[in-house]
BADOLO-979923 format. One record per residue (C-alpha): residue number from 1; x, y, z; residue in three letters. Coordinates in nm, 3 decimals. Example, Ala and Ser with C-alpha at 12.3 -4.5 7.8 and 13.67 -1.06 7.14 Angstrom:
[rec 1, [1.230, -0.450, 0.780], 'ala']
[rec 2, [1.367, -0.106, 0.714], 'ser']
// end
This chain:
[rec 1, [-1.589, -2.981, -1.951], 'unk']
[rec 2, [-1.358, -2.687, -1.961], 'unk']
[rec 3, [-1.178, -2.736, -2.306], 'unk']
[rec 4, [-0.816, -2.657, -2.208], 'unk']
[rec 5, [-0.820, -2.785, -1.862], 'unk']
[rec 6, [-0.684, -3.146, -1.780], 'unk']
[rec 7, [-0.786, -3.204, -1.422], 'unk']
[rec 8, [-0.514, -3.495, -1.406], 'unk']
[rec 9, [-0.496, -3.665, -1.008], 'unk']
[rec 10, [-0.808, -3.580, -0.889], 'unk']
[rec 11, [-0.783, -3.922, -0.684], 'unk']
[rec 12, [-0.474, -4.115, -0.619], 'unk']
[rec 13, [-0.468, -4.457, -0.480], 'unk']
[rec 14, [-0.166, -4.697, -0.539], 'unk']
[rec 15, [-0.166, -5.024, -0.537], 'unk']
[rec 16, [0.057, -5.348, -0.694], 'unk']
[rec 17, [0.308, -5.274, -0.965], 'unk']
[rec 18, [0.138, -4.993, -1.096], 'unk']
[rec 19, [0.002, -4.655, -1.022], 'unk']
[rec 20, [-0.345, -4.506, -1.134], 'unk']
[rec 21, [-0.400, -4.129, -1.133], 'unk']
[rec 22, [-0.750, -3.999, -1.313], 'unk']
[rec 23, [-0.805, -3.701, -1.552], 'unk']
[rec 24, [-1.137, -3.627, -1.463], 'unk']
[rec 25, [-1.182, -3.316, -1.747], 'unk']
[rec 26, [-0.951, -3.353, -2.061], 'unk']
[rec 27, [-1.022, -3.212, -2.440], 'unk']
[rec 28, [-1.223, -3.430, -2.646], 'unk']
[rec 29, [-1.239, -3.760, -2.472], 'unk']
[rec 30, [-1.125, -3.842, -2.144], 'unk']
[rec 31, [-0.809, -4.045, -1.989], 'unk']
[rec 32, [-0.678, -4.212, -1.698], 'unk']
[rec 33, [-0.259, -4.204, -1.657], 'unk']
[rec 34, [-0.034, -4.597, -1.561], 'unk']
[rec 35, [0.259, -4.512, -1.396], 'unk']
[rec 36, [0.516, -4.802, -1.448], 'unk']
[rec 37, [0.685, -4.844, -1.158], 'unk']
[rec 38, [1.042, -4.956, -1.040], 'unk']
[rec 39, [1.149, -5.084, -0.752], 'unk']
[rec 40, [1.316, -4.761, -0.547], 'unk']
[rec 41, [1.225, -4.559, -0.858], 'unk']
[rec 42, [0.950, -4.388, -0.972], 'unk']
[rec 43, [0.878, -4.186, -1.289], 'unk']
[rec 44, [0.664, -4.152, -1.566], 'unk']
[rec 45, [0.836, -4.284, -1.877], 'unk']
[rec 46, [0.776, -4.171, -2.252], 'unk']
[rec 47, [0.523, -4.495, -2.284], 'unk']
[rec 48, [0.312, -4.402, -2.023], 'unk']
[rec 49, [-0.019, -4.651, -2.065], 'unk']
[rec 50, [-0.328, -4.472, -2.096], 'unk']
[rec 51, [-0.648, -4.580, -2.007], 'unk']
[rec 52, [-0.865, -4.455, -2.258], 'unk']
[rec 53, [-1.285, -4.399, -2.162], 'unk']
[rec 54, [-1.404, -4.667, -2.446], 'unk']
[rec 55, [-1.703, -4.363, -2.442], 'unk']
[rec 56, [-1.667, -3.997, -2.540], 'unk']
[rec 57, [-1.957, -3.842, -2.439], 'unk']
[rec 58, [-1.872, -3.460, -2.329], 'unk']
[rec 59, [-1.847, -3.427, -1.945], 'unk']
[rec 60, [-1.805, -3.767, -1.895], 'unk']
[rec 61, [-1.553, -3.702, -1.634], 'unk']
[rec 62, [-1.359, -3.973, -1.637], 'unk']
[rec 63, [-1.125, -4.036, -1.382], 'unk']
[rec 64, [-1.307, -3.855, -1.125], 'unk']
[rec 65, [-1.210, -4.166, -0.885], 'unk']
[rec 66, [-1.016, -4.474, -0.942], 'unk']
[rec 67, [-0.897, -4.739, -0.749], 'unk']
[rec 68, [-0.704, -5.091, -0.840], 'unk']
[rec 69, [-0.581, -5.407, -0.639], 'unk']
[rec 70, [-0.271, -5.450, -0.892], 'unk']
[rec 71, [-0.447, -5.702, -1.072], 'unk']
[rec 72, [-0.771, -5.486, -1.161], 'unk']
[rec 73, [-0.877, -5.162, -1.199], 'unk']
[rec 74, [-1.165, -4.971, -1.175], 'unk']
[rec 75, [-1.193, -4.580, -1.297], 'unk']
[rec 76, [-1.544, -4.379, -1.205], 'unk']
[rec 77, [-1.710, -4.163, -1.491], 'unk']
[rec 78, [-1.993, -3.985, -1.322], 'unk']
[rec 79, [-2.041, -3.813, -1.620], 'unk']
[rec 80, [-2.154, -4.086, -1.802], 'unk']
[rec 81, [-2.532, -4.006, -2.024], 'unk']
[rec 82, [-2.654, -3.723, -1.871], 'unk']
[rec 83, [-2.451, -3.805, -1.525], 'unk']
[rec 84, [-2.618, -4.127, -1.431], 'unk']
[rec 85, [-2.252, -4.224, -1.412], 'unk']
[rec 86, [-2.054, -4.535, -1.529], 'unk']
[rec 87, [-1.726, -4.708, -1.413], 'unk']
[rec 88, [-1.502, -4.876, -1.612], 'unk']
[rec 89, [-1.279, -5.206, -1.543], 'unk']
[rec 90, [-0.896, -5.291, -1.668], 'unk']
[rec 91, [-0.723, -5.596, -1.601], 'unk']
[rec 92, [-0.322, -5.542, -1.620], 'unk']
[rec 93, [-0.214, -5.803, -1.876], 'unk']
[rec 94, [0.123, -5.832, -2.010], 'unk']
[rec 95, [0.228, -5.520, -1.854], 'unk']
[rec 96, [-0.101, -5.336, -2.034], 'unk']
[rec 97, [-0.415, -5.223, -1.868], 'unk']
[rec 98, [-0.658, -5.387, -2.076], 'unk']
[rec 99, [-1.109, -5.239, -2.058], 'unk']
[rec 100, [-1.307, -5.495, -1.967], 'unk']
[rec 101, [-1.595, -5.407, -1.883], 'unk']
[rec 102, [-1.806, -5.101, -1.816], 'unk']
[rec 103, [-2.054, -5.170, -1.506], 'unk']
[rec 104, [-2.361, -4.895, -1.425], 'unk']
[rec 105, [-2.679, -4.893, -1.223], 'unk']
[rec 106, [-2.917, -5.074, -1.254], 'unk']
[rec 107, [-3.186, -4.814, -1.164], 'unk']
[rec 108, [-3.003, -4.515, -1.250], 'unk']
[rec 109, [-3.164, -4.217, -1.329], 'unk']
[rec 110, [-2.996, -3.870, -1.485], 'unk']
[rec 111, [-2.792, -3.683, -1.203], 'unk']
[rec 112, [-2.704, -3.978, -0.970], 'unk']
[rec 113, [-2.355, -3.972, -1.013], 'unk']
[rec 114, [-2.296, -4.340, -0.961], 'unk']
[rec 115, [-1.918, -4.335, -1.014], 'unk']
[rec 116, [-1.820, -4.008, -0.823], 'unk']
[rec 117, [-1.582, -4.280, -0.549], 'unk']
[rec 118, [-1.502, -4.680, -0.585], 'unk']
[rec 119, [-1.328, -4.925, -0.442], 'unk']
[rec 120, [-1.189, -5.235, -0.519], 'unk']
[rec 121, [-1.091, -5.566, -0.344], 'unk']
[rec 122, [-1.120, -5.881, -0.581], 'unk']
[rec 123, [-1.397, -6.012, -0.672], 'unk']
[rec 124, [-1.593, -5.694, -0.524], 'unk']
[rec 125, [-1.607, -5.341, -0.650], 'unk']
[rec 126, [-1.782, -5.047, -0.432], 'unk']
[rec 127, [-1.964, -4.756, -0.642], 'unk']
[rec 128, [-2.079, -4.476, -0.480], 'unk']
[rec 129, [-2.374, -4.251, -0.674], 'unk']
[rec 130, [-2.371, -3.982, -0.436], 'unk']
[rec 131, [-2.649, -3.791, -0.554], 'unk']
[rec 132, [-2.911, -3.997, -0.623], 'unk']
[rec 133, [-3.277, -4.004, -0.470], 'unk']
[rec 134, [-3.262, -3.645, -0.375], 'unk']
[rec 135, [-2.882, -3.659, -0.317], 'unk']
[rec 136, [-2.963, -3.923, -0.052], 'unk']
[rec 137, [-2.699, -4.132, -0.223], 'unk']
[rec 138, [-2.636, -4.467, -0.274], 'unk']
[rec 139, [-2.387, -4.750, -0.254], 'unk']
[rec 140, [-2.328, -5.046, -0.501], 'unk']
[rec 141, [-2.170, -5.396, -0.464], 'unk']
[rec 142, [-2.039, -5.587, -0.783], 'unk']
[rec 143, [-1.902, -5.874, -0.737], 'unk']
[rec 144, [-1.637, -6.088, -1.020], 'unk']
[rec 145, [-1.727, -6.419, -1.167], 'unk']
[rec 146, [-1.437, -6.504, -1.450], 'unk']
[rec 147, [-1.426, -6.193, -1.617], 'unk']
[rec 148, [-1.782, -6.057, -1.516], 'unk']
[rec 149, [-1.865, -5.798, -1.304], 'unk']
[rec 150, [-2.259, -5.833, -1.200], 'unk']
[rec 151, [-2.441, -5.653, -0.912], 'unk']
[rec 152, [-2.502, -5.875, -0.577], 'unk']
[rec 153, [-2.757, -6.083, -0.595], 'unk']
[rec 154, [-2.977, -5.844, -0.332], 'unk']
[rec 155, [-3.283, -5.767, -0.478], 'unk']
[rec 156, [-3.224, -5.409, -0.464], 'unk']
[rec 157, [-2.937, -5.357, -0.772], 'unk']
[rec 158, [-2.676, -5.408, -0.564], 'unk']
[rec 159, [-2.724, -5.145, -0.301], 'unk']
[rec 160, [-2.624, -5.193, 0.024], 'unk']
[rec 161, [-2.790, -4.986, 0.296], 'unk']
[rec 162, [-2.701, -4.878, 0.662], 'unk']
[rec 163, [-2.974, -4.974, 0.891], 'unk']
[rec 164, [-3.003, -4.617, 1.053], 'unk']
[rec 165, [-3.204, -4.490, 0.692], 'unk']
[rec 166, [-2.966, -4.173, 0.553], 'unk']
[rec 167, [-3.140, -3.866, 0.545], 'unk']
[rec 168, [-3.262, -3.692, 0.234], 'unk']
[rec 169, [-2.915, -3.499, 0.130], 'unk']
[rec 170, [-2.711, -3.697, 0.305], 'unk']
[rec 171, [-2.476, -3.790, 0.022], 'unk']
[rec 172, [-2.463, -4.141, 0.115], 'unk']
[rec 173, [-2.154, -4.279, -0.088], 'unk']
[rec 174, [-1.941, -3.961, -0.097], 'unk']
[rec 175, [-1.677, -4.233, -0.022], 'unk']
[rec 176, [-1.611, -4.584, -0.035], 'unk']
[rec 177, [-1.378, -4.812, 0.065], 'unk']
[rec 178, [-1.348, -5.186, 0.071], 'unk']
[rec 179, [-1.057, -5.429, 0.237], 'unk']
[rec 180, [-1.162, -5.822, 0.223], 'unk']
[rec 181, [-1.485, -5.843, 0.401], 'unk']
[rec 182, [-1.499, -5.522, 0.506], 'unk']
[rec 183, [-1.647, -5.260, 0.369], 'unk']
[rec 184, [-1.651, -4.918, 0.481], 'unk']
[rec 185, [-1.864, -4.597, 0.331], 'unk']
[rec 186, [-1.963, -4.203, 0.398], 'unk']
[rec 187, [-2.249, -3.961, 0.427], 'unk']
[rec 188, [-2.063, -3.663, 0.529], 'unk']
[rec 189, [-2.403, -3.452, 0.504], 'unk']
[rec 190, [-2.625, -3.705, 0.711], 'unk']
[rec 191, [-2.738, -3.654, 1.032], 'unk']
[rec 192, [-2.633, -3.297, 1.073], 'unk']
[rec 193, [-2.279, -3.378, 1.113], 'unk']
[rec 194, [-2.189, -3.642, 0.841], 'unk']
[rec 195, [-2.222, -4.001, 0.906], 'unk']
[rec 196, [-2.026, -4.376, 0.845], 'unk']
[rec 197, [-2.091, -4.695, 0.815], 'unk']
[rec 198, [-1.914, -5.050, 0.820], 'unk']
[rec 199, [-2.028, -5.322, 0.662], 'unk']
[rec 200, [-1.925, -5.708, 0.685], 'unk']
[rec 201, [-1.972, -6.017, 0.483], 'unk']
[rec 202, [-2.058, -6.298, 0.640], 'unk']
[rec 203, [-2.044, -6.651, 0.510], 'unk']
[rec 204, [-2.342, -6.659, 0.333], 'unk']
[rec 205, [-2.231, -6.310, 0.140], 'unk']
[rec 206, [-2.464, -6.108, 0.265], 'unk']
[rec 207, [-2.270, -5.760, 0.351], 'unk']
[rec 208, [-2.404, -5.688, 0.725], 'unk']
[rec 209, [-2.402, -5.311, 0.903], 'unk']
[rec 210, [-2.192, -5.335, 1.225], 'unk']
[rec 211, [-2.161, -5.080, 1.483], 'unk']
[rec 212, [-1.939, -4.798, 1.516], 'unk']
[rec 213, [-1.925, -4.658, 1.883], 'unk']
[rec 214, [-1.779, -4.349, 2.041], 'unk']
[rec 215, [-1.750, -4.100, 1.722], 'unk']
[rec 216, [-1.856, -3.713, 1.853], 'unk']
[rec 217, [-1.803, -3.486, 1.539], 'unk']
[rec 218, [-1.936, -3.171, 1.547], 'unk']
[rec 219, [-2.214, -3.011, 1.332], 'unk']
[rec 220, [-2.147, -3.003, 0.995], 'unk']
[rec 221, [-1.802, -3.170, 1.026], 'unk']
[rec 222, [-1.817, -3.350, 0.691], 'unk']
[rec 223, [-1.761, -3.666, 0.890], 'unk']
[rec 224, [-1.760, -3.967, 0.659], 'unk']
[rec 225, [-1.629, -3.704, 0.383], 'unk']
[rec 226, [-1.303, -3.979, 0.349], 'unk']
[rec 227, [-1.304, -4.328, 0.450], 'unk']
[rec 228, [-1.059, -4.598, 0.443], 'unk']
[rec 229, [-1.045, -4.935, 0.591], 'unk']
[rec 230, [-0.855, -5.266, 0.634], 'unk']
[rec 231, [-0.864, -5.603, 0.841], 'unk']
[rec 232, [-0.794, -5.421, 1.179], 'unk']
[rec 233, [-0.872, -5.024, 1.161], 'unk']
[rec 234, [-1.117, -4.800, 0.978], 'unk']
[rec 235, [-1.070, -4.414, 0.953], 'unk']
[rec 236, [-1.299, -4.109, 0.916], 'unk']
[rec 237, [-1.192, -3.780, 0.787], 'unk']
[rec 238, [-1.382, -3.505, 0.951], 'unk']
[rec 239, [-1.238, -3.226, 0.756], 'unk']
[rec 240, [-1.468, -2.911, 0.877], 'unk']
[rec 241, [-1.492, -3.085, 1.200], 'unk']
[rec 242, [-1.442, -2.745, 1.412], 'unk']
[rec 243, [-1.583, -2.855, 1.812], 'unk']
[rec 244, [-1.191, -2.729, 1.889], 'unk']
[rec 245, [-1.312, -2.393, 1.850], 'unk']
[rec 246, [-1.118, -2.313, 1.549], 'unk']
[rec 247, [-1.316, -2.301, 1.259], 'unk']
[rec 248, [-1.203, -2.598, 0.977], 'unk']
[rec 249, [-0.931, -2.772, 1.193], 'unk']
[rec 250, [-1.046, -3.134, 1.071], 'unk']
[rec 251, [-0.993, -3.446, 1.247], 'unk']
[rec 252, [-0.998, -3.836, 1.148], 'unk']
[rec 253, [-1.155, -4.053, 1.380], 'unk']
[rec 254, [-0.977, -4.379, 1.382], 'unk']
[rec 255, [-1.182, -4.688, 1.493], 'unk']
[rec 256, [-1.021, -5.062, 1.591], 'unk']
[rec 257, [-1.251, -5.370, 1.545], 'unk']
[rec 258, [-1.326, -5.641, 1.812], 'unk']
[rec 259, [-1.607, -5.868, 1.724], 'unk']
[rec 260, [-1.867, -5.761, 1.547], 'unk']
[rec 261, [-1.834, -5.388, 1.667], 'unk']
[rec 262, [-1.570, -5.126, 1.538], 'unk']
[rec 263, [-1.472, -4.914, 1.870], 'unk']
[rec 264, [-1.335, -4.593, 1.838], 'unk']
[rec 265, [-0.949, -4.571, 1.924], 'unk']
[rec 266, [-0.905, -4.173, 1.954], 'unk']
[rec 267, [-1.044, -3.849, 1.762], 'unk']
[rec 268, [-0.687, -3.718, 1.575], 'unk']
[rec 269, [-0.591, -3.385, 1.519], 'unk']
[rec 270, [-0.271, -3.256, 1.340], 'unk']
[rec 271, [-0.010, -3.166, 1.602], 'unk']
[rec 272, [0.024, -2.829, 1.456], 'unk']
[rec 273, [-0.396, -2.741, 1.379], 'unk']
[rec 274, [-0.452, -2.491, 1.142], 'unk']
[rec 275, [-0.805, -2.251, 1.086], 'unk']
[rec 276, [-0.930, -2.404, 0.756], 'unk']
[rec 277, [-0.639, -2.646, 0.748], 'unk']
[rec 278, [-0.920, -2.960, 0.655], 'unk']
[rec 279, [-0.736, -3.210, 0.784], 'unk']
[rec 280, [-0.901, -3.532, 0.703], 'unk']
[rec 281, [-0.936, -3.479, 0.326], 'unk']
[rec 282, [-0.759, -3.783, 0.255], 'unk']
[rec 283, [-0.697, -4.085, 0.416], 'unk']
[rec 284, [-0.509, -4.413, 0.363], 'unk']
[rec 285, [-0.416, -4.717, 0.561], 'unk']
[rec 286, [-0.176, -4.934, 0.523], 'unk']
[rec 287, [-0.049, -5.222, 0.843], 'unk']
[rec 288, [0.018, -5.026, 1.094], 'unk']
[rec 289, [0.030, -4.683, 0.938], 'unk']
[rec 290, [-0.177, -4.448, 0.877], 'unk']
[rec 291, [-0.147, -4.103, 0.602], 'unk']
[rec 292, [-0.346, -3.836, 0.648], 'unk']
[rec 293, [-0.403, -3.534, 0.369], 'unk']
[rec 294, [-0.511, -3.212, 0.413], 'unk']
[rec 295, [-0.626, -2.950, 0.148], 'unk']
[rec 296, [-0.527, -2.613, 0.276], 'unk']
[rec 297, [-0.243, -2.695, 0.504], 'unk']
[rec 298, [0.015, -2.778, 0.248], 'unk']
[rec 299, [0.114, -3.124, 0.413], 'unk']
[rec 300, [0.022, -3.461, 0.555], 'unk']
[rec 301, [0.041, -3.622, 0.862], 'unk']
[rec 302, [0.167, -3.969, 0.916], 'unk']
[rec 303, [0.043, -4.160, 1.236], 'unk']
[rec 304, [0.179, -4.501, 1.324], 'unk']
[rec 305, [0.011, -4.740, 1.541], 'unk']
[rec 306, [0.233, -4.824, 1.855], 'unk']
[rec 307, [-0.014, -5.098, 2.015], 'unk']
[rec 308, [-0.226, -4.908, 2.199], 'unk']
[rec 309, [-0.223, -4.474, 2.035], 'unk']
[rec 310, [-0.183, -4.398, 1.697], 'unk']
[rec 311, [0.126, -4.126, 1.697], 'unk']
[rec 312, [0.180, -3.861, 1.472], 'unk']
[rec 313, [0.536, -3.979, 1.370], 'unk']
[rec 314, [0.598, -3.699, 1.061], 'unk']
[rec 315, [0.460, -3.412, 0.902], 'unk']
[rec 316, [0.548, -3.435, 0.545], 'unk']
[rec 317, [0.558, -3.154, 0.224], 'unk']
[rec 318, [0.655, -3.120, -0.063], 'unk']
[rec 319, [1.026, -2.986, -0.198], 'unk']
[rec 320, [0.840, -2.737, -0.442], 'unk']
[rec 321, [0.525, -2.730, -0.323], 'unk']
[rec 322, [0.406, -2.401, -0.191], 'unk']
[rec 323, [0.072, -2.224, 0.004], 'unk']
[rec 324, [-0.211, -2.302, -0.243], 'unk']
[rec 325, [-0.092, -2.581, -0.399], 'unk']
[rec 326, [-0.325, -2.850, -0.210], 'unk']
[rec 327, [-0.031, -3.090, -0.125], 'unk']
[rec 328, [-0.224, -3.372, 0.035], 'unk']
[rec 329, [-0.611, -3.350, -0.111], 'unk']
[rec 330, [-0.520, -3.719, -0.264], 'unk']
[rec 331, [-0.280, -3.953, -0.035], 'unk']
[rec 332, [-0.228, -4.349, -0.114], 'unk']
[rec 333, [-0.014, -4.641, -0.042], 'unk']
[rec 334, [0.239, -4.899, -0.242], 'unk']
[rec 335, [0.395, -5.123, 0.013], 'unk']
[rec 336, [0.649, -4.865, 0.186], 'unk']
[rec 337, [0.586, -4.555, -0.012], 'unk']
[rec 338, [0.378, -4.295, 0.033], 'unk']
[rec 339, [0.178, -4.089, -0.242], 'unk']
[rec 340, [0.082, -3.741, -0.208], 'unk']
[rec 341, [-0.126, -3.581, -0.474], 'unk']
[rec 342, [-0.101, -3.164, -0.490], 'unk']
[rec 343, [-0.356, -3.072, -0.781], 'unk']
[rec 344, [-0.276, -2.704, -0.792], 'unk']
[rec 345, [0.112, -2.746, -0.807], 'unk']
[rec 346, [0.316, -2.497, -1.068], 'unk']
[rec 347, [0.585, -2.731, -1.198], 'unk']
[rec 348, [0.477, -2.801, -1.497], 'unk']
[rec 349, [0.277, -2.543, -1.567], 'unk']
[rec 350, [-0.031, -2.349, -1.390], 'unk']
[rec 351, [-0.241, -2.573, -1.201], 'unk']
[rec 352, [-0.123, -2.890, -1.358], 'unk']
[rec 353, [-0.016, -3.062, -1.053], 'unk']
[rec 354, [0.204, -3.295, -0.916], 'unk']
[rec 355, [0.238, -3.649, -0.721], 'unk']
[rec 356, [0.484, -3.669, -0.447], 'unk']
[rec 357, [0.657, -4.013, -0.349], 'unk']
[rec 358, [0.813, -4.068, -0.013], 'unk']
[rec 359, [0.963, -4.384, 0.098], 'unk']
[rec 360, [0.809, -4.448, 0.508], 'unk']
[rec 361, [1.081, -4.603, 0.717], 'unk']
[rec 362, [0.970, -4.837, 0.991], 'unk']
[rec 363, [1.012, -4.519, 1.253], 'unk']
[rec 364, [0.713, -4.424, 1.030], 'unk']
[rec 365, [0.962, -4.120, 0.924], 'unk']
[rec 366, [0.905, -3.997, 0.561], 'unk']
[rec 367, [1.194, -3.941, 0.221], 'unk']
[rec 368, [1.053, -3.730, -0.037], 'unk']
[rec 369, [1.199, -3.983, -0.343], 'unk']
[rec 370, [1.047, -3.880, -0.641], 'unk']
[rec 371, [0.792, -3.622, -0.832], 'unk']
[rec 372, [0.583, -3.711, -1.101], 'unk']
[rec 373, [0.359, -3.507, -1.364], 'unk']
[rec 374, [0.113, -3.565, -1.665], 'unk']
[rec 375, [0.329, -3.682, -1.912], 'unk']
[rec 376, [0.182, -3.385, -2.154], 'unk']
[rec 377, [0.061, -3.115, -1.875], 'unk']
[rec 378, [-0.150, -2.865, -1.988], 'unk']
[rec 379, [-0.309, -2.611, -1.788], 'unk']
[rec 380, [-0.579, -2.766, -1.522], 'unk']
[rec 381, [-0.510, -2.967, -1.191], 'unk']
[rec 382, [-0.320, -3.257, -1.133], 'unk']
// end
């Protein structure tokens, strides 16, 4: 842990009343940032909850992913004794984010990372442990009963596995994502070019791989590096894909379900492409809408579904954010707002970063609204 650093925002997703944004590195402890929200307004107010890590082990890195449904949340530690990695539940009571519980492997060993992504959609929680078994990686299911998180019932801890085996490296559960019974996950070192896979629940609860047809990235695209799903569309974030012949454009490969197989709708590219622009970073869906990060570009895209194409409708950036400051490596949803995460913004001070709002206007068309920071920034990355 870098002692003066608070990595604050390393992942952003919105959901409910409130918003969650993780401090993955912070002095002495670690700390994940509520945002109280109002409707048309958002800001961080002198009370600012905090979740605190109920553990303090150095390097836990807490915050390194988070993810609530409004009612729940769920904050990865892949830190956690010696980096076999925890996560850690809240409930939102009374206006409070109550821990609940903390929820780990069961057959973790040192260096799995279990933690590193998750995703939540009540009763289940996804955990990724990217690292583990050689950094072949792994994907866990947990699943609520009251006020109990256990692993499925699967004989294997939980896991859930594609039926194409990932290779050794592969990083399987780099990212999760999870939307009802649908679940969605990445291996963007697998196969050469980065895999993903969709999984669905069928009545019995067993979570069953479906196919994905017509994806084409190109070697060592990072393809399944970002996922995110929901009851119609899944999206892949390529962000190295390069087959355009310019090195690090990045593409998300959006995919439409129709049965029991996900078809792919089109392979996106920003309308403006930039060399090492890594579009892709990010992704997140919400209806018919779709917002798309990048990490060197300075902006995101927003696509909107039309019925048949997914157009770009607006490029979005920050008022004060400038080259370098990563506007877009974190994107998320809350209703008709937009959140766009720039870790290596200035206004604060050095590195601390900031969170962009904008309000998305059925034209999908986006209003920069509101900026938010740590509510004590210190030097580091938001």
């Amino acid at each position: 842990m870098k002692k003066k650093a608070l990595y604050f925002l390393i992942s952003l997703l919105i959901a409910a009343l409130f918003t969650i944004t993780g401090c993955d590195q912070i002095p002495l402890g670690a700390a994940a940032e509520g945002i109280a929200t109002k409707p048309m307004v958002w800001k961080a107010n002198t009370k600012t909850p905090v979740l605190l890590a109920p553990d303090t082990d150095a390097n836990l890195n807490f915050g390194i992913s988070v993810a609530t449904d409004g009612t729940y949340a769920v904050v990865g530690a892949e830190g956690y004794n010696n980096y076999q990695g925890a996560a850690y539940i809240y409930k939102l009571e009374s206006g409070r984010w109550n821990y609940k519980q903390t929820i780990t492997a069961g057959d973790a060993v040192n260096g799995d990372s279990f933690g590193h992504s998750v995703a939540i959609s009540d009763p289940y929680i996804v955990v990724g442990a990217y690292l583990k078994s050689s950094q072949t990686g792994a994907v866990y299911v947990f699943e609520r009963n009251v006020e109990t998180w256990s692993a499925i019932n699967n004989g294997d801890n939980g896991k859930i596995n594609p039926i194409v085996a990932i290779d050794s490296g592969g990083r399987w559960g780099s990212s999760v994502a999870i939307s009802g019974k649908y679940l969605l996950a990445g291996a963007p070192l697998d196969k050469g070019t980065g895999t993903a896979h969709v999984f669905e629940q069928d009545e019995f609860g067993t979570w069953n791989n479906k196919t994905m047809t017509g994806a084409t990235p190109a070697s060592a695209a990072n393809y399944g590096a970002a996922v995110t799903i929901n009851s119609n569309f899944a999206a892949v974030g390529a962000p190295v894909d390069d087959d355009t012949g310019n090195e690090n454009y990045g593409a998300v490969y959006i995919f439409m379900v129709s049965g029991n197989t996900w078809n792919i709708v089109e392979k996106y590219l920003a309308n403006d492409p930039a060399t090492n622009g890594r579009f892709g970073t990010s992704i997140s869906l919400t209806g018919n809408i779709c917002l798309i990060g990048t990490r060197a570009q300075n902006a995101s895209y927003i696509f909107q579904w039309n019925g048949s194409i997914w157009d770009q409708t607006d490029k979005i950036t920050g008022s004060t954010s400038i080259s370098g400051d990563q506007f877009g490596y974190a994107v998320g949803f809350n209703g008709s707002f937009a959140f766009v995460g720039a870790n290596l913004d200035d206004d604060a001070v050095s590195d601390s970063g900031s969170s962009f709002v904008f309000s998305i206007n059925s034209s999908g068309l986006g209003t920069e609204t509101d900026i938010f920071h740590a509510p004590t920034p210190v030097n580091g990355r938001v």
